[in-house]
N, C-alpha and C positions, 0 to 999 in steps of 0.2 A: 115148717117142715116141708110144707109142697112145694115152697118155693125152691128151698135148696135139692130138692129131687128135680123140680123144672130145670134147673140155672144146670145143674151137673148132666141131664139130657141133653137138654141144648148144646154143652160144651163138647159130650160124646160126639154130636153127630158135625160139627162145626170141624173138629181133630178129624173121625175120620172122613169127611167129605175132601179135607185138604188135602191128605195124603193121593186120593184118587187124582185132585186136579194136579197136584204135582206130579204124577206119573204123565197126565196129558200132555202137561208142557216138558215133561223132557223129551215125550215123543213128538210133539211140535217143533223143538228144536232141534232133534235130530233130523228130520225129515226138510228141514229149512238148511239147516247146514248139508246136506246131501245135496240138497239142488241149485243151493249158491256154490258150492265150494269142490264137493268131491266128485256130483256127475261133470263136470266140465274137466276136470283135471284128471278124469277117466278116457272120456274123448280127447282131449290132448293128448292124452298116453297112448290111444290107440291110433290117434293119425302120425306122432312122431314113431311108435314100433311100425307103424307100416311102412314107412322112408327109408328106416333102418332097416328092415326086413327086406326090402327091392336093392338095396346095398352090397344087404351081405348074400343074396339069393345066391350068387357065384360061389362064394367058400361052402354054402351051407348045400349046395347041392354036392360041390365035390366030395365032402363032408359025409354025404345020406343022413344029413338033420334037417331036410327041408321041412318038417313037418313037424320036430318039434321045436324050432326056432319060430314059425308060424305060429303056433301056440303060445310061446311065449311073449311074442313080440306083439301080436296080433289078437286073437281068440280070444286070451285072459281079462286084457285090459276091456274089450267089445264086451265080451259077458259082465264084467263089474258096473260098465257101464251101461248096458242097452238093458238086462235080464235081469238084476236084481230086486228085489221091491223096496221102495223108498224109505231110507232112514235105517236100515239093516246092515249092518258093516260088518256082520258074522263071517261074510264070506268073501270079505279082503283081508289080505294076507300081508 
C-alpha cells in the first residue's frame, strides 16, 4: 500500500514537472526562432521600407503622407524589430 502511494507521487510530480518544462522549451523555441529568423527579416524590412520610403518621398510629400508612409515603411518594421522583447509576436501584425 505505501508503495503504491509512493509510485502514484512520484508519478504526480514526474506529470507535473513536465508540463512546466514543456512550457520552457516552447519559450526556448520561440525566443530562438525570433533571433534566427524574425529579428533579421525585421531588419530587412526596415532597410528595404527605408529605400522605398527615399523613392516615394516625392509622391508622398505631394501627397501630405510624408509621415504616415514613414510610419509605415520605416517606424513599424524598426519597432518589431529593435523594441519588442524576444520571443513575443503579440505585437506583429
Amino acid at each position: 500500500m505505501k508503495a503504491k502511494i509512493s509510485t502514484l507521487l512520484v508519478a504526480g510530480m514526474v506529470l507535473c514537472g513536465s508540463g512546466v518544462n514543456t512550457q520552457a522549451q516552447g519559450d526556448a523555441l520561440m525566443v530562438t526562432g525570433d533571433v534566427l529568423l524574425a529579428r533579421p527579416a525585421c531588419i530587412l524590412a526596415t532597410l528595404m521600407g527605408s529605400v522605398v520610403f527615399v523613392v516615394s518621398l516625392p509622391f508622398a510629400a505631394t501627397s501630405g503622407s510624408v509621415h504616415a508612409t514613414e510610419d509605415t515603411l520605416v517606424r513599424q518594421p524598426a519597432a518589431a524589430a529593435f523594441t519588442r522583447p524576444l520571443g513575443d509576436f503579440s505585437s506583429l501584425e
